[in-house]
C-alpha positions in Angstrom: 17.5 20.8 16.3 16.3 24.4 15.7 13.8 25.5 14.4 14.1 26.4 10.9 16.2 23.0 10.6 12.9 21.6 12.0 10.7 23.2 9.7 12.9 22.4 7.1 12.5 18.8 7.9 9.1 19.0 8.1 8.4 20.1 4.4 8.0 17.2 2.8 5.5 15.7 5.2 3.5 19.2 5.1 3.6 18.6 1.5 2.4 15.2 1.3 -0.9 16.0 3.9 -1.5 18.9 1.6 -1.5 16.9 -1.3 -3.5 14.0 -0.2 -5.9 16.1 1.9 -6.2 18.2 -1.5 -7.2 14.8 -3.3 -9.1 13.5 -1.3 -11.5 16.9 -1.5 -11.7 15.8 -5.0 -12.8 12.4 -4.6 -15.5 13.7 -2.3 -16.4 16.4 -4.5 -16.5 13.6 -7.5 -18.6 11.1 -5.5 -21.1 13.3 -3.5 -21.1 16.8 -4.7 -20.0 20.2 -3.9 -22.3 20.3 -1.2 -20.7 18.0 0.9 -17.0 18.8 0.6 -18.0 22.8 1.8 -19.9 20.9 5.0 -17.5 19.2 5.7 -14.7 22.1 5.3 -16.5 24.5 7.3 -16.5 22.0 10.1 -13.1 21.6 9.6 -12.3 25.6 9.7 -14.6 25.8 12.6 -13.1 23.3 14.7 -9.8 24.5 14.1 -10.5 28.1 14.7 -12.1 26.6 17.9 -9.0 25.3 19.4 -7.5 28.9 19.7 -11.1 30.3 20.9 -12.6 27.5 23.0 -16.0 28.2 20.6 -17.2 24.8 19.9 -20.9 25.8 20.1 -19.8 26.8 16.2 -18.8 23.4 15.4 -21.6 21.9 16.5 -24.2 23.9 15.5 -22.3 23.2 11.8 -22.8 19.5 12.2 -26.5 20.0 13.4 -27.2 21.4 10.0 -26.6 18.1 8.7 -29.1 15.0 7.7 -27.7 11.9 9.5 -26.5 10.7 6.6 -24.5 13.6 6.1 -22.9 13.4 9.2 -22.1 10.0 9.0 -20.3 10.7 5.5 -18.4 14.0 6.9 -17.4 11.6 9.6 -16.4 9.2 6.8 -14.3 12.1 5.3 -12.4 12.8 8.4 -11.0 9.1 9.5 -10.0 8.8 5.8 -8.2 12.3 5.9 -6.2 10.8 9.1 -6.1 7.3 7.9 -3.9 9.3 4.7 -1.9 11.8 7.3 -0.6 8.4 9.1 0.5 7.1 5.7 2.5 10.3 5.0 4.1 10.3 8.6 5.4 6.7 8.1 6.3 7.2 5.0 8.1 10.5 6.2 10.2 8.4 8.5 11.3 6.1 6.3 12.5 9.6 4.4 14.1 10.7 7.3 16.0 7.4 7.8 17.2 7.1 4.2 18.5 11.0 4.8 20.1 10.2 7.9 22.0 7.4 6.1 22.7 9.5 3.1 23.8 12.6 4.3 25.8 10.4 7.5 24.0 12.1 10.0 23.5 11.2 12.9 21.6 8.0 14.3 17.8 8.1 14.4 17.0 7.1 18.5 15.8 4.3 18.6 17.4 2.9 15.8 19.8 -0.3 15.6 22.7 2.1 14.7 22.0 4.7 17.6 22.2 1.1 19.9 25.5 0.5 18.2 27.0 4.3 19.3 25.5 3.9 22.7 27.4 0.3 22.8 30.4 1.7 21.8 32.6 0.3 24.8 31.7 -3.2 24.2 33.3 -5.1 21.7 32.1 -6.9 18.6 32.7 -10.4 20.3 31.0 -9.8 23.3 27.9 -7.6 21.3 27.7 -11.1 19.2 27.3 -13.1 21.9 24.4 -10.9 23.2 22.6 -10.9 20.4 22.9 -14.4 20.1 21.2 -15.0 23.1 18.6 -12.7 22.1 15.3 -14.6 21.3 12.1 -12.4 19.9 8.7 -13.6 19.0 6.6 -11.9 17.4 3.2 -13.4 17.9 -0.2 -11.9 15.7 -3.4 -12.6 16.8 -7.4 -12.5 15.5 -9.7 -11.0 17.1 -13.9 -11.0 15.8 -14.0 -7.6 15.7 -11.0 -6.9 13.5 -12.7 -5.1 10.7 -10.1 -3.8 7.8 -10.4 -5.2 4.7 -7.6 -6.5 2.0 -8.9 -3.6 -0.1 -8.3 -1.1 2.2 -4.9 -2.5 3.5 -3.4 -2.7 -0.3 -5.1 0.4 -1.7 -2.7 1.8 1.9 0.1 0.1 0.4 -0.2 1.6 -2.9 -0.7 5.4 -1.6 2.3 4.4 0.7 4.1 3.5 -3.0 2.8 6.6 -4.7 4.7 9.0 -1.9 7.5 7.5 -2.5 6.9 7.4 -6.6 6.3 11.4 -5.5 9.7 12.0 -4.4 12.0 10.5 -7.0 9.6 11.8 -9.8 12.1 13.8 -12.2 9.0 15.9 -13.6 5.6 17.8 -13.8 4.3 15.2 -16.0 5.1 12.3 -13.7 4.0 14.1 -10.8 0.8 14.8 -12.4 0.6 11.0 -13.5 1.2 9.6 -9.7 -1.5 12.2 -8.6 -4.0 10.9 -10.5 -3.0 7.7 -9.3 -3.4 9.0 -5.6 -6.8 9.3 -6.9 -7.8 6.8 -7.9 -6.4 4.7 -4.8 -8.4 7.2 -2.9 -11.7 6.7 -4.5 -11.4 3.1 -3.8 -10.9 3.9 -0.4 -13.9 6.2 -0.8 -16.1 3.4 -2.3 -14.8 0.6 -0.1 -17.0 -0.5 3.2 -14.6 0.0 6.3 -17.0 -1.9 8.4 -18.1 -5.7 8.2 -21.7 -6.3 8.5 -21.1 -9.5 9.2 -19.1 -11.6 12.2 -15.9 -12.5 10.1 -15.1 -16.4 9.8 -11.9 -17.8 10.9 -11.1 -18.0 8.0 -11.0 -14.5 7.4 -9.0 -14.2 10.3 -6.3 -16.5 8.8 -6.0 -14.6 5.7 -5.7 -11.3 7.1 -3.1 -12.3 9.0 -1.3 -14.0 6.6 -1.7 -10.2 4.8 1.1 -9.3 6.9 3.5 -11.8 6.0 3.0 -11.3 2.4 3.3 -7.8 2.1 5.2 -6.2 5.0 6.8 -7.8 7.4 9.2 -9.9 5.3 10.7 -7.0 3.9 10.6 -5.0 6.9 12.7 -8.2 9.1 14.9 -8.5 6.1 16.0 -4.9 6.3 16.7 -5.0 10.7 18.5 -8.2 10.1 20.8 -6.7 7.2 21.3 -3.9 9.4 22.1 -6.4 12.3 24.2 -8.2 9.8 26.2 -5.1 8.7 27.7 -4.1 12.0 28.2 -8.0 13.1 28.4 -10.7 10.6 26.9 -14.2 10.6 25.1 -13.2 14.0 21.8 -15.3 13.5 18.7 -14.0 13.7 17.4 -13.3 17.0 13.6 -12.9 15.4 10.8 -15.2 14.7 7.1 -15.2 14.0 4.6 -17.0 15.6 0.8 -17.1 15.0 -2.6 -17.5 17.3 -4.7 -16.9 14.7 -6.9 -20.6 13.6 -5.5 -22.3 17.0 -7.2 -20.0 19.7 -9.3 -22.4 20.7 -9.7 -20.5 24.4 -10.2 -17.1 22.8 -12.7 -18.6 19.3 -15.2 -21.4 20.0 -14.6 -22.1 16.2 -11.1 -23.1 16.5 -10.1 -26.4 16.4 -8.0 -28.9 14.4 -10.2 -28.3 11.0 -8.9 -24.5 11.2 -5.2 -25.2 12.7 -4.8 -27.8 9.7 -5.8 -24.6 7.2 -3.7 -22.4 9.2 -1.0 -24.1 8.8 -1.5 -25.2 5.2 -2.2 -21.0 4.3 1.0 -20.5 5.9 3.3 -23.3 4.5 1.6 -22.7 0.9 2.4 -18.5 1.2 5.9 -19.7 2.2 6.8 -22.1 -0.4 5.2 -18.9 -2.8 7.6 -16.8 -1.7 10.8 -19.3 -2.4 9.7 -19.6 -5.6 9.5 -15.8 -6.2 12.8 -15.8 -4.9 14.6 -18.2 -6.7 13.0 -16.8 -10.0 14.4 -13.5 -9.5 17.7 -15.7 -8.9 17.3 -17.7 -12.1 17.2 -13.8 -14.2 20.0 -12.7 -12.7 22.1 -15.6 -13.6 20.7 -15.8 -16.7 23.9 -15.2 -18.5 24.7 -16.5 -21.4 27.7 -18.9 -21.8 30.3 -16.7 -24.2 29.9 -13.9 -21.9 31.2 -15.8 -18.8 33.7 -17.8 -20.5 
């Protein structure tokens, strides 16, 4: 790829760092005053002029200036910038991959459909019975110090949503709508404690991992399998989950059968809740009436 085709690529995902970088000022400005958003940009315009000079006695003279408890909300203001310029990279792949399948472009590396070109040679039957034999577990685990919180992984979610909101938006005015939105995801973020004060309970643990399965990685095994599915039909799936989180009994002292029973009943409750969506949505789509049928 050259590079004008590369920057040309690369738009959208300047755009969408630009823009949330751009709200996120705001928020700071809102929440603690003009003040602290010009600290914290003239750090940020030091330390980049610094990577082309080596002059980083500027930076840190800049932070210096600050009371402690400015520093610790300009440090704040950087890992939420960067927590918001990972969400537009991901979502920027999922762009690219929806382009590459648009435009018929070629494979993304990496992808199931670049393994199918590479696998060219081999036929379908034989590429079948490979899979078949494939078996992956995917296995989450807890840990004490896992410290992100429901709010902050749904109020990433939504900003996730709003980029992609941003790109089918037909005007100004719905632009300026999901922008305001952005904003008010962000102050949330803002206003939201990253850190637990407190040793989270196992039961915590179970939840948050449970997070997973009810906002992400359904969807996300649902599109490689009809991917799978598209190139070789009825192949069954060579993925699985698998959980430690509630039964570590070597890795938390406060595991046991009390907390594998609620793991378990979490997990079999989220499950049968997610049937029940399903079928609903079935039940309004065949929710036609008789004379039109007949």
């Amino acid at each position: 790829m050259n590079a004008d085709v590369r920057v040309e690529a690369d738009a959208p995902i300047r755009r969408d760092v630009r823009l949330l970088g751009a709200v996120l000022g705001k928020v700071i400005a809102e929440q603690e005053g003009d003040e602290l958003l010009e600290a914290e940009e003239r750090i940020r315009l030091r330390a980049r002029d610094a990577r082309g000079t080596g002059d980083v006695d500027s930076v840190r003279d800049s932070v210096r200036m600050l009371s402690p408890d400015e520093q610790a909300k300009v440090l704040r203001a950087f890992g939420l910038y960067f927590q918001l310029a990972n969400i537009a990279e991901q979502h920027h792949r999922l762009r690219r991959r929806r382009q590459y399948a648009a435009e018929d472009q070629a494979a993304p590396r990496e992808s199931l459909a670049d393994a199918f070109e590479r696998l060219a040679d081999i036929g379908d039957d034989e590429l079948r019975a490979g899979v078949s034999r494939l078996s992956l577990e995917l296995v989450l685990t807890g840990h004490p110090t896992e410290a992100t919180r429901r709010t902050i992984l749904l109020a990433h979610l939504r900003v996730a949503e709003l980029l992609t909101a941003l790109d089918d938006a037909a005007s100004r005015a719905e632009e300026e709508q999901i922008e305001n939105e952005l904003g008010e995801q962000i102050t949330i973020l803002w206003q939201t404690d990253e850190v637990r004060h407190g040793r989270p309970r196992l039961t915590d643990e179970i939840r948050h991992g449970l997070w997973f399965f009810e906002h992400s990685l359904p969807a996300a095994a649902e599109r490689l399998l009809a991917e799978l599915r598209a190139r070789l039909p009825d192949t069954p799936s060579p993925l699985s989950f698998g959980t430690w989180i509630g039964g570590d009994m070597d890795g938390n002292p406060a595991a046991g059968a009390d907390s594998i029973r609620e793991a378990l009943d979490r997990a079999r409750t989220l499950a049968l809740d997610s049937y029940r969506a399903e079928v609903r949505e079935l039940a309004v789509g065949l929710a036609m009436h008789r004379s039109l049928v007949e």
